[in-house]
C-alpha positions, 0 to 999 in steps of 0.5 A, a space after each residue: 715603134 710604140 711609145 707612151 703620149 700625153 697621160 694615162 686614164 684612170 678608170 673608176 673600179 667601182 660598180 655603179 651598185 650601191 654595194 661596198 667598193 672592193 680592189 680589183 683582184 684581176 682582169 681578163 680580156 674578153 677574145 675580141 677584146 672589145 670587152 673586158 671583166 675585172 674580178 674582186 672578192 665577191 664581184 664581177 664586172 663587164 666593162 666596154 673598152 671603147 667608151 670605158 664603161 661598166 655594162 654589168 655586174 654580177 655580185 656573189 652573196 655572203 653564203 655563196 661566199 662562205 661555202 665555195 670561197 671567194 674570187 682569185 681568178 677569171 677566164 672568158 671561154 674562147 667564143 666569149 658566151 661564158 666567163 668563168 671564176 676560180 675560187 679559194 676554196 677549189 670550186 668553178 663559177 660559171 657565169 653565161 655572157 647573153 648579149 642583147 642586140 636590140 636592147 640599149 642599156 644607155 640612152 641619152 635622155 632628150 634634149 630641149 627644142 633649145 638646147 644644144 649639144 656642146 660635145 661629140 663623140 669621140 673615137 669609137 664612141 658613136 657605136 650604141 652600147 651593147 647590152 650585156 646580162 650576167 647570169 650564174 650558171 653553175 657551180 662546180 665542186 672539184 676534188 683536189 686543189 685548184 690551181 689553174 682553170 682554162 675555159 675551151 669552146 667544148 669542155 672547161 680545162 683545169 689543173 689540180 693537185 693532190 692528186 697532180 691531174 689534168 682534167 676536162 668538164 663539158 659545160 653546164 647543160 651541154 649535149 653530148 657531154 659523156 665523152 667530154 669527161 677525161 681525167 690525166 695524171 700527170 706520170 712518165 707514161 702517159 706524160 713522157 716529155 715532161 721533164 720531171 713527172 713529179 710536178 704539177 701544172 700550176 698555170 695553164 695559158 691558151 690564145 685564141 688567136 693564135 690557138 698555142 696552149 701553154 702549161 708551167 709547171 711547179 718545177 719552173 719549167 714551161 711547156 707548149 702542149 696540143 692534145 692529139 685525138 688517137 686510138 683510145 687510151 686507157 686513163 688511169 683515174 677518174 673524174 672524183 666527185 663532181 657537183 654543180 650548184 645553180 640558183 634553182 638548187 643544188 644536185 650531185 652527180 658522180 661519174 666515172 669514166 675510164 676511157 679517154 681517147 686523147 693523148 697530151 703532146 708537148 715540148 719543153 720551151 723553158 727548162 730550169 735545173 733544181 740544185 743538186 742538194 735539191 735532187 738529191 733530196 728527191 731520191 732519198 726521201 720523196 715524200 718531203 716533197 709534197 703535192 709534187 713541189 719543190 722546197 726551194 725558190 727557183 730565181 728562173 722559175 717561169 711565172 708566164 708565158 707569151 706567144 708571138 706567132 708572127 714572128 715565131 717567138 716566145 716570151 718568158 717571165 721569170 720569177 727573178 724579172 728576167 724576161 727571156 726571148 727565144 724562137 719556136 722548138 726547131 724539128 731537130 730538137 736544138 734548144 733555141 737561143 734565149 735573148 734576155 731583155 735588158 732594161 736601162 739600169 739607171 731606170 730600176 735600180 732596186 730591181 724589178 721584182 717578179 714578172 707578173 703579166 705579158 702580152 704582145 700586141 696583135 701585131 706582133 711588133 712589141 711586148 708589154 710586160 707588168 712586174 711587182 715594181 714597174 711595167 716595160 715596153 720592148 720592140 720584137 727585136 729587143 729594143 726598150 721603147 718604154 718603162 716606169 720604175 717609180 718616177 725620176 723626180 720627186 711627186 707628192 705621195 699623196 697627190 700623185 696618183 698613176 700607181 701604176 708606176 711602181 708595179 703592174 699585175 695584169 695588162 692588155 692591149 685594146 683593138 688597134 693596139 693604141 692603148 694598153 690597159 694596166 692593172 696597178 699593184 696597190 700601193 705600200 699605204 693603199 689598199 685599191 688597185 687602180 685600172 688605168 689606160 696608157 695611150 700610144 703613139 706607133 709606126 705606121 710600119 706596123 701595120 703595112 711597110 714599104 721599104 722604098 718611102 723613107 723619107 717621111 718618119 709616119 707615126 698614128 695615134 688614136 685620133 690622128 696621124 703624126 708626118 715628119 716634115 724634117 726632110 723638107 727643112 734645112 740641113 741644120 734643122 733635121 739635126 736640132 732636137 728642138 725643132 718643131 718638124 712634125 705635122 699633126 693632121 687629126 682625122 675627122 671624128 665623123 670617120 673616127 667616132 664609128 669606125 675605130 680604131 685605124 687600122 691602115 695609114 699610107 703616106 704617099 712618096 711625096 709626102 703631100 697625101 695620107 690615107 686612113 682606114 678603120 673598122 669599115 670604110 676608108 678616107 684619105 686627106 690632102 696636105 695642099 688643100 687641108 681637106 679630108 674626103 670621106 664617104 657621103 653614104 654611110 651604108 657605102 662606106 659600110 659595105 667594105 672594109 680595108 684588109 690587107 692595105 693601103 697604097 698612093 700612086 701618085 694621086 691614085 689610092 689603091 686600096 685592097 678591100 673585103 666586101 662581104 668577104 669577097 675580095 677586090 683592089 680598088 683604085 680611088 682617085 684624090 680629085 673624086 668625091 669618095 663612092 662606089 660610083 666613082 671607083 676607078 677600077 675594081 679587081 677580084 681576087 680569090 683570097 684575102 690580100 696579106 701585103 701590097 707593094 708598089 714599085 715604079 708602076 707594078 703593083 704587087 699583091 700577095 694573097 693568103 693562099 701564098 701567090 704573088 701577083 704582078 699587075 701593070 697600073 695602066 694609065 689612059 685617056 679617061 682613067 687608070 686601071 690595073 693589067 695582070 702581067 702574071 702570078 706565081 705561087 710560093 708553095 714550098 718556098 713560103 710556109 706561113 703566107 701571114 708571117 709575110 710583113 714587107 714585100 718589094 722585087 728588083 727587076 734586071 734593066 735589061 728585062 725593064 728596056 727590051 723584056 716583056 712586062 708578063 716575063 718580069 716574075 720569072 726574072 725579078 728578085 724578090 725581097 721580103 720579111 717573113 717572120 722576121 727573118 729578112 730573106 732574098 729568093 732569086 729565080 731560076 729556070 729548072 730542066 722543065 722551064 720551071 722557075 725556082 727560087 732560091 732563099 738566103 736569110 740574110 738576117 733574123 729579128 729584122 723589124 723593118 727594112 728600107 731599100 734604096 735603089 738609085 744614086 747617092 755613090 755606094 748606097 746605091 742598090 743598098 739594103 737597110 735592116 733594123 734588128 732592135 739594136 741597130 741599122 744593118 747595112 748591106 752594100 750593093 745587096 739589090 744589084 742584080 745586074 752583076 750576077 747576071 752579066 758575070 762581071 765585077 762586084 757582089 755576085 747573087 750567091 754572095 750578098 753578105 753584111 756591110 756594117 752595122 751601125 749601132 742607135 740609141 734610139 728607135 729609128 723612123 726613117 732614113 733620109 739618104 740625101 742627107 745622111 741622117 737616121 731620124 727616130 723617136 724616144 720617149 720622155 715622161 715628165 713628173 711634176 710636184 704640183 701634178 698628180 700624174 706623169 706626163 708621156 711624150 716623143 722627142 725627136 733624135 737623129 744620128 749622122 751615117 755618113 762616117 759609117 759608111 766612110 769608116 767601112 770603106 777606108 778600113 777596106 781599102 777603097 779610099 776611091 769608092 770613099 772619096 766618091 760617096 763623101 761627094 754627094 754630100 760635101 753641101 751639107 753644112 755638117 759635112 766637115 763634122 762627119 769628116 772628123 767623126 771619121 777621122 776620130 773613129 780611125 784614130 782611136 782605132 789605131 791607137 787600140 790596135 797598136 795597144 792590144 798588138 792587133 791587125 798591124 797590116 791594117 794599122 798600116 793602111 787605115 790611117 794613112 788611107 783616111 788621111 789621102 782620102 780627106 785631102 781631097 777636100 778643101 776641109 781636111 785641115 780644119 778636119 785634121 785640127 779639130 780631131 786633134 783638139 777632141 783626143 787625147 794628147 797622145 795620139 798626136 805624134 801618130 796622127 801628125 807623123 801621117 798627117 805631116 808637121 803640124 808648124 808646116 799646116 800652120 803655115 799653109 793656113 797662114 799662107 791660104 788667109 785660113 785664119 781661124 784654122 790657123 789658130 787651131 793648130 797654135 794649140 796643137 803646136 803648143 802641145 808639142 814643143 817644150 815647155 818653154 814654148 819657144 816659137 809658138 809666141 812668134 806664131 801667134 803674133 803673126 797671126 794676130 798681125 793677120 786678123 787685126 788686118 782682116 778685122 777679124 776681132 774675134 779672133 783677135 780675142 782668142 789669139 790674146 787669151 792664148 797668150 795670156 794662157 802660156 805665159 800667166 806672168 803677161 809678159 808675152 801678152 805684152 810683147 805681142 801686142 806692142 810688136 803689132 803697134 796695138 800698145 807702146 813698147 813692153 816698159 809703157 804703163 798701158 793696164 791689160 786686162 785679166 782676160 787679155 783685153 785692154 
């Protein structure tokens, strides 16, 4: 999904004023995020993201200083023109963002008539920098203490306490302010869904994207809030003396303001309960608590909050370290199920300390969170892609310089979701607090999936796209770590330099096309021919950007565009020169495209306003087009169309021979992942011709999912969900044709989960003819001589065939079995899955003949499995290396199933199977008497066998065994003069310690 490549950047913190350096107290994002502000003592920087660049700084005087205290926090307002500044001593600073188009703070001076430029500009570095002006626009004195301040696009939102109030200010110099005034104390009755009244609002969080607004509170309880404009309210307060102070002078204005007509709304997301004797202190002498605070330190007490609308989640960091994952509130008021996101406890041994910071991406897809000792990288559904907890392998302290490593107090992620911009804690001996820019390697799956291309893992990174080529390879290549399998294809900085960061990548079936497309425009490249296409007219390429997806049908781009926000799917052919002459066809639709999805050769295009549409791709002499068959709406079924991350549909054979294409919506099953939750509406015709759909969740938290339509035995109409922690598996989920026809096999009513296969790593792709889940984890390296730490992706892979296999034979369905495992007996590992299945089933067993389980199914398993590998020539080279890799004993159980093991010596012996032979002499050793009477026999035969066949290493092993059951040598002797090697047991020939002479 996300992990960490190459090195972290580390940026300079300090201003390019001749002004003392001072550490970074906080950062904050400005709402596009193409900028960015740090925060010190006394100063104020603005910073680009893309080049990393300070554009300006604001710096306070001493006696600013001095009256209204230094700088604790920052916050852009929500349109980005103002930034504003919480102080120690209780005061807002208000500084006005002027952006200046036609000024360049930065030219590049002019070169020589000879000199030549030796760099070019990188991604997203091509674009002139912007200039930007800071401006102090006012001070604002509050009564009370300051605790937390929330910019709004109208009004400045703050909290205080002493008293414990919520209040609102409009802007310095704005019109209409009067009623912008509002003041709320926090009591049961204007405020009766808090949990405990007797608090305050400690931190106040609120996202533009997503316009969520969130409050913890001082008893470690968390709230999602909405203010809700009503019939006027009495407000029992009033705004307290407000003054502003502004560069031209100073001026006080007292205002009081009894009416607010605004109400708080808000439901508890995280509650915590304060011990008993803490309770009881509050009832018998309430004026201990003070300032609405309880004396004791809460270890689940809420420190921040992030809100995940795509997926519908909330994170929650707590002041122990625990991060805890629920849903939104449901509408009967049942308290969703909090995951806590674990992290590998080898990797933070000494704990993690407070949560200091999250975000989510903009995707939706993974989490970043900063703690008092480390950071951490986890997917939606719970997986830990990445952390940094101090450093494996010894560093030179004072040479090592990524800080970031041993605590992070603010993060970010930057446009495109490539890099996450850390704010390190400062070391134990170090006072600076160092920014530095992590780059990521992410699936492409994160920003547009098709289920049915699995085959080709698609990683993107910041200046290229990453193909794995493992299915291409040979068997024992896709299996071997070492193996070099990915393609690395950079995209051409003349695209990239202007238009980061990439937005879209598609992958066409076959592997062979890639298609990227950033900030505006598109270009596509070719794996045969090595050669990008981009557009020649930059204001062409200007004119669109890509929203809603990329596709390839066959040598087709199709590609669903904005332009100038009218919205059209284009088709662009790989033989043509990229232009709007050469398009191949244009199709105008009235909303914005959320996802595309291509199955054989119908197009399906979701849109915003929650319809789907089915067009046919129309080859003809002279070009290829799209033919609408048909479209229907989702109102009612699908509640928020931009939850919709993965779409596909099955279409009944029937329908596909004889039907008409237009009818194909009101009989296809459709499957997609809304928020998450992996869903599958099956349409029925109501009493007025109406199609209806009905829903079944099969799962929720699904990241991805695949879907495999043809061939391969059971896999056959298969579904494959991915939940963070493993494969989910539903067998014949997508066969359609048995509900409909009413015969044997999964009706539609009744789609239930297979199996679930567990990883121990992130999974890519899945390629079914082999059998193979393929994924990525990540590594960093430390070195001694290095001052920083090095990221990188190791590719894994993990078999599923004895999944599969395990799942039907504990079913009884030793045929479907038997007729799966043929499709792979090519494989060059297909013994082994044999013997991991039969490894499973053994232990299985054994556990349930322990614990006195399922005595039915102990009856059948093993003896199922082992009818089940007799029809492979391998079963007896299967049978003695399970036995050879478990315990002893389980042996008199596997070989009263399997038969005498002296028996499959000998069918061994009598099959010129030599080597398997020699498997079962250690098995037969193990089960007779010590004294291994007859083993010795058995061994001379076959060594009598392997020196005829020269199979000398054999020979070798056979002699070590000998001389393994009787150290004495006596039989090593007796053996080899029985097979003529050397004279009678009394001659003087010297063997050798190892056997050998």
């Amino acid at each position: 999904m996300y992990f960490p490549s190459s090195a972290a950047k580390q940026l300079s913190t300090a201003p390019g004023l001749p002004l003392a350096s001072e550490p970074v107290i906080c950062l904050s994002p400005s709402p596009r995020k193409s900028l960015f502000c740090t925060l010190t003592r006394s100063g104020l920087s603005a910073w680009r993201v893309r080049p990393s660049a300070v554009l300006a700084h604001l710096a306070r005087t001493s006696t600013s200083l001095a009256e209204h205290g230094e700088n604790v926090s920052v916050s852009w307002s929500p349109n980005g023109r103002n930034i504003v500044i919480q102080t120690a001593s209780s005061y807002l600073v208000i500084v006005t963002v002027e952006y200046d188009p036609e000024e360049r703070p930065y030219q590049p001076p002019p070169l020589a008539p000879s000199a030549q430029r030796h760099f070019l500009p990188g991604p997203g570095e091509a674009l002139p920098f912007q200039s930007i002006r800071l401006y102090l626009e006012g001070v604002v004195r509050l009564e009370g203490t300051l605790l937390s301040v929330m910019p709004r696009n109208g009004y400045i939102l703050f909290s205080t306490k002493s008293p414990s109030t919520v209040q609102r200010i409009p802007w310095p110099g704005a019109q209409s302010a009067e009623d912008q005034y509002a003041t709320w104390y926090l009591n049961d009755e204007d405020f009766p869904w808090l949990v405990d009244s007797d608090v305050c609002v400690t931190k106040m969080l609120y996202s533009k994207t997503t316009g969520i607004e969130t409050w913890l509170t001082s008893d470690g309880r968390a709230y999602l809030v909405q203010l809700d404009i009503g019939e006027e309210d009495h407000a029992r307060g009033s705004l307290s003396d407000a003054s502003r102070d502004s560069q031209q002078g100073r001026h006080s204005q007292e205002t009081n303001h009894s009416h607010v007509d605004a109400r708080w709304q808000g439901t508890c997301i995280h509650s915590v309960e304060p011990p008993r004797w803490v309770q009881k202190r509050r009832r018998q002498d309430p004026s201990d608590l003070k300032d609405g605070e309880y004396p004791y330190d809460e270890p689940r007490r809420a420190m921040t909050v992030a809100i995940n609308t795509r997926f519908s989640l909330i994170a929650t960091g707590t002041h122990c370290g625990t991060v805890e994952v629920t849903g939104f509130p449901s509408e009967d008021g049942t308290p969703p199920k909090a995951q806590v996101l674990q992290i590998p406890n080898m990797y933070a041994r000494e704990g993690t300390g407070a949560v200091l910071s999250m975000e989510w991406s903009s995707d939706g897809y993974v989490l970043a969170v900063g703690w008092e000792k480390g950071w951490a990288i986890w997917s939606v559904g719970g997986r830990c892609l990445a952390w940094g907890f101090g450093v494996e392998y010894e560093v030179d302290p004072e040479k090592f310089q990524d800080s970031f490593m041993y605590g992070v107090t603010d993060v970010f992620w930057a446009p495109g979701n490539f890099e996450l911009v850390l704010l390190a804690k400062p070391a134990p001996d170090k006072t600076d607090r160092q920014l530095f820019v992590l780059p990521f390697a992410k699936s492409a799956t994160t920003g547009q999936h098709s289920p049915d291309n699995t085959q080709y893992a698609f990683l993107q990174m910041d200046d290229r796209v990453l193909v794995y080529r493992g299915a291409d390879q040979p068997d024992m290549s896709v299996i071997n770590p070492e193996s070099d399998v990915w393609q690395h294809v950079k995209i051409p900085h003349a695209y990239l330099s202007a238009n980061w960061p990439i937005r879209y990548s598609a992958l066409s079936a076959d592997g062979r096309l890639i298609a990227v497309a950033g900030r505006r425009g598109l270009a596509h490249y070719s794996t045969t021919s090595g050669r990008w296409k981009l557009f020649s007219d930059d204001l062409q390429e200007n004119a669109f950007m890509v929203k809603g997806g990329l596709l390839w049908f066959h040598h087709v781009l199709i590609a669903a565009v904005d332009v100038a926000n009218a919205y059209q799917i284009r088709l662009y052919s790989r033989d043509l020169e990229l232009s709007n002459q050469n398009v191949l066809h244009r199709e105008v639709l009235t909303s914005p495209v959320v996802v595309l999805s291509l199955v054989d050769n119908s197009l399906l295009v979701y849109t915003a306003d929650n319809t789907l549409y089915h067009y046919l791709i129309i080859p003809t002499s002279e070009t290829i087009k799209l033919h609408q068959c048909g479209s229907i709406s989702f109102a009612g079924v699908i509640s928020a169309p931009g939850a919709v991350r993965s779409l596909s549909w099955m279409v009944p054979n029937a329908q596909k021979q004889l039907g008409d294409p237009v009818d194909d919506l009101a009989v296809a099953t459709v499957l997609m992942i809304v928020g998450g939750k992996l869903v599958l509406l099956r349409p029925r015709r109501s009493g007025d011709d109406e199609v209806r759909y009905d829903m079944q969740i099969l799962a929720d938290r699904i990241e991805f999912c695949w879907i495999h339509l043809r061939g391969i035995g059971t896999l056959e109409n298969s579904l494959w969900g991915y939940d963070g922690q493993g494969i989910r598996l539903w067998l014949n989920a997508l066969n359609i044709e048995s509900g409909a026809s009413g015969s044997s096999g999964v009706t539609q009513e009744n789609v239930k989960e297979s199996l679930n296969i567990p990883l121990q790593f992130y999974p890519l792709s899945v390629l079914m003819d082999k059998g193979i889940f393929i994924g990525v984890e990540y590594e960093a390296a430390t070195r001694t001589n290095l001052s920083f730490a090095m990221f990188r992706q190791v590719t894994s892979s993990h078999l599923f065939l004895h999944h599969v296999l395990l799942y039907h034979l504990e079913n009884s369905q030793v045929r479907e079995a038997i007729l799966f495992a043929s499709h792979y007996q090519h494989l060059v590992y297909f013994a082994h899955a044999l013997e991991m299945t039969l490894h499973n089933v053994v232990e299985e067993d054994a556990a349930t003949a322990q614990d006195g389980g399922d005595t039915v199914k102990r009856a059948h398993l093993l003896p199922d499995t082992i009818e089940f590998l007799d029809h492979f020539d391998i079963c007896l080279d299967v049978v003695v290396g399970c036995a050879r890799k478990i315990e002893m004993t389980r042996w008199l159980r596997l070989f009263d199933v399997v038969g005498n093991p002296k028996d499959l010596f000998e069918l061994c012996l009598s099959s010129n199977r030599l080597k398997t032979a020699g498997s079962y002499l250690l098995v037969l050793h193990g089960l007779v008497q010590p004294d291994g009477d007859g083993v010795g026999e058995d061994a001379v035969r076959l060594l009598r066998s392997a020196i005829a066949v020269k199979n000398w290493q054999l020979c070798r092993e056979i002699l070590r065994f000998l001389h393994f059951i009787d150290e004495t040598g006596d039989a090593l002797r007796t053996a080899l003069s029985e097979v003529n090697v050397i004279p009678a047991v009394n001659g003087t020939q010297v063997i050798a310690a190892n056997g050998t002479h």
